[in-house]
N, C-alpha and C positions, 0 to 999 in steps of 0.2 A: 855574625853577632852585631848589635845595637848598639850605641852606648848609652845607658841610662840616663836621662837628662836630670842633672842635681838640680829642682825646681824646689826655693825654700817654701816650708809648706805655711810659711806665714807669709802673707801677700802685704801686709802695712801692719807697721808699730807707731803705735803713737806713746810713746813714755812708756807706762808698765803694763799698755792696754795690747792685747798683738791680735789680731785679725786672721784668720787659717784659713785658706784653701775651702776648707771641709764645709765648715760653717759656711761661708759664702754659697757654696755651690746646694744645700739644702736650702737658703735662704732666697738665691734664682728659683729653684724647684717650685718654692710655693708660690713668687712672684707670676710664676707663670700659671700654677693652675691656677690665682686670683684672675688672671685674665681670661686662661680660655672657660673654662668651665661657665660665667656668665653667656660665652659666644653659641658652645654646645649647646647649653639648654633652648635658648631659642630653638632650635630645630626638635626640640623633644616638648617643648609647648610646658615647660617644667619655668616656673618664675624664681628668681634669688633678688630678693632687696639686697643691695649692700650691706643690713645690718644682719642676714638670713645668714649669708656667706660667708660673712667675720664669722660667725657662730660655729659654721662646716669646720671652716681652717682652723680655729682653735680647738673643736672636740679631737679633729683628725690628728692635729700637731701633738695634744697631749696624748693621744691613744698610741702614738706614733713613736713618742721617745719611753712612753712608761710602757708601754709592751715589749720594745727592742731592748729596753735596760734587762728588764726582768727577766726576758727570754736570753739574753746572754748569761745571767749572771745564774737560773736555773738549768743551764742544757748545757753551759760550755765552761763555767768555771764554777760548780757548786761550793765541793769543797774549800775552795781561797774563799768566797764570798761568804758562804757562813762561820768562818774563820775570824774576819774581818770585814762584818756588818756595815760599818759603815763608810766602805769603798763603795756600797751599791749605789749611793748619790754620788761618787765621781764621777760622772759623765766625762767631765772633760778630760779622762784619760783615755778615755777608749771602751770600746764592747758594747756594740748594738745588734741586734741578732733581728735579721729579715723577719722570719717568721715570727717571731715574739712580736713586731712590728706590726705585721698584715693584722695577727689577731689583735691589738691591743685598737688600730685603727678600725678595726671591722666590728668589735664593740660599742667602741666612739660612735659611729657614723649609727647603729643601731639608738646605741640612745637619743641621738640629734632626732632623729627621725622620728619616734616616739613624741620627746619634746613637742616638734615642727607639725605634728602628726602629716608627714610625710611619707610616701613610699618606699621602702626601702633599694628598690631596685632602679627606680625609678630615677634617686639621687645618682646610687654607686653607678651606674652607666654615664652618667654625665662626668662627674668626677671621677673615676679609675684612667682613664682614657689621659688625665696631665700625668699620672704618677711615673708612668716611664720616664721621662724628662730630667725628675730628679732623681730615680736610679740612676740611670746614666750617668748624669754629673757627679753623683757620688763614687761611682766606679772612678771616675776621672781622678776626685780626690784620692780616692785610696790608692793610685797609681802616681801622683806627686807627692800622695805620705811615702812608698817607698813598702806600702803594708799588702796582706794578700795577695802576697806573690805566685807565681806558677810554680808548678814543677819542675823540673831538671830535664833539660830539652837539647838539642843541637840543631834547631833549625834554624835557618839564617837570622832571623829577628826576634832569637833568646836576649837576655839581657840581664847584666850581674844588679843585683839588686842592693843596697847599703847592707841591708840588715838579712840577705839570702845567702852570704857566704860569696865564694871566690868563684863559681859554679854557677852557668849558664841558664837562663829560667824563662819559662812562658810568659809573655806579660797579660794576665790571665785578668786581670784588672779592665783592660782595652779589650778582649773579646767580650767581659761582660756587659761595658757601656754600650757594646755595640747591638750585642744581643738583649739585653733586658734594657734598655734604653732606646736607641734609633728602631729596630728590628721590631720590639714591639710595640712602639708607641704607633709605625708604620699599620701594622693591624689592626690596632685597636680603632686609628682612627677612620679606617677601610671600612672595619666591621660597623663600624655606629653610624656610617654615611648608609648602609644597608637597610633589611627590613626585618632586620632578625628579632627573633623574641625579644622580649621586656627581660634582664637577667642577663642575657647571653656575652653582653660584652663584658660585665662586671666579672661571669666564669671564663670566659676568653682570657683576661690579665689571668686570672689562676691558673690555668692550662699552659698559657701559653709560658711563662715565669715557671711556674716549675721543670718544665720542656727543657728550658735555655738554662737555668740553674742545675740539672743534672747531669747536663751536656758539657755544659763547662768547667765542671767540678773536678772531669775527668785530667782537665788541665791544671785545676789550682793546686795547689801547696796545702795538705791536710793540715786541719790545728794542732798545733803539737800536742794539744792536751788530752784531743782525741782521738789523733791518728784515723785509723781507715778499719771499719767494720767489716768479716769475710772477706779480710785483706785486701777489698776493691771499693766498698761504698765508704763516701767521710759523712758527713753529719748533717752537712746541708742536702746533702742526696737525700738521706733517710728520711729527711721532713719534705722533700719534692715530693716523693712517691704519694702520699696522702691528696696532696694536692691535685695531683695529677690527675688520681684514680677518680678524687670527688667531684672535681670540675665536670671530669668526662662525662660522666652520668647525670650532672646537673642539667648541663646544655643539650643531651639528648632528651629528657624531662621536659624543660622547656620548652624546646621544638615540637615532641609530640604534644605536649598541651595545647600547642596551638592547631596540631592537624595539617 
């Protein structure tokens, strides 16, 4: 066993103002796709003005937290939230849901494109390729919140969690950053140095993300509010699967389009 490192999940107070972990490390996420993404496109012969890119980040950011709100508060906590309406603007309590995310961002970036009249595959290749970055950092957070913890384990580097009881647990948190963060940010940016189809990397993150999110799942800690479908799948599995199957098909699409 590990011992849990007590890391307060607020990193600076200044008076009534408190600074968290979480926030920070979504706020690196995007520092960084503002950098690479201008670096990327060069090699895709794709131009971004400074002001083009403000644009990207802001459609993406709002697509990003109003799909993850939405999608938590429709898939994983209905009945509390139509209960009590106006929890769904508590962000800062918690409940962001991936997938409510991907889609709310993958709207976004539709309409930017439209606007820009842009391509649309053309951008999400350049930009999908930072977004590991800030998964990962956010796994990070959520394993100094002490939140989405593993299941009940007895292997050497279990670890009792604050809020998991007295009972030994996966830190399921740290395989995610590694696998939906380092793991594929590693591919993604293998894949776009290649000659693969127009599309392929943007399906690549969704393949390759739902892969690591189905995999891992078998390690986290089910939602208590949803527990585990056919006593084996939880909830984030059930929405990998889509993903999976659709990416699959995309990028073989793809490929054969080109011959």
């Amino acid at each position: 066993m590990l011992p849990y490192p007590q890391i307060d999940p607020v990193f600076l107070r200044l008076g009534p103002v408190a600074f968290r972990w979480y926030g920070l490390m979504y706020a690196v996420g995007f520092i960084a796709a503002n950098w690479l993404i201008p670096s990327l496109s060069k090699r895709r012969g794709v131009s971004f003005t400074a002001n083009v890119l403000s644009d990207l980040l802001f459609y993406v950011v709002v697509g990003v937290v109003a799909g993850g709100r939405l999608g938590y508060v429709f898939i994983y906590q209905p009945v509390f939230y139509l209960s009590h309406p106006l929890k769904m603007l508590a962000v800062w309590e918690g409940g962001m849901s991936f997938h409510g995310g991907m889609i709310g961002a993958i709207l976004a970036g539709l309409l930017f494109c439209k606007k820009h009249k842009r391509d649309f595959y053309e951008v999400a290749d350049v930009a999908i390729v930072s977004v590991p970055i800030g998964l990962g950092l956010g796994r990070i957070a959520n394993f100094i919140n002490g939140e989405l913890f593993g299941r009940v384990t007895r292997v050497p580097w279990c670890m009792v969690f604050p809020d998991g009881g007295d009972v030994c647990r996966h830190p399921s948190q740290l395989y995610q950053a590694v696998g939906e963060g380092a793991v594929l940010f590693f591919i993604l940016w293998r894949l776009f140095h290649t000659n693969a189809p127009r599309g392929v990397v943007f399906w690549a993150f969704i393949l390759c993300y739902g892969l690591s999110r189905f995999l891992i799942e078998f390690f986290r800690e089910p939602d208590l509010q949803m527990g585990l479908f056919l006593e084996w799948l939880s909830m984030g599995q059930l929405l990998s699967l889509p993903m999976i199957l659709l990416s699959g098909i995309m990028i073989r699409k793809l490929y054969a389009r080109r011959g």
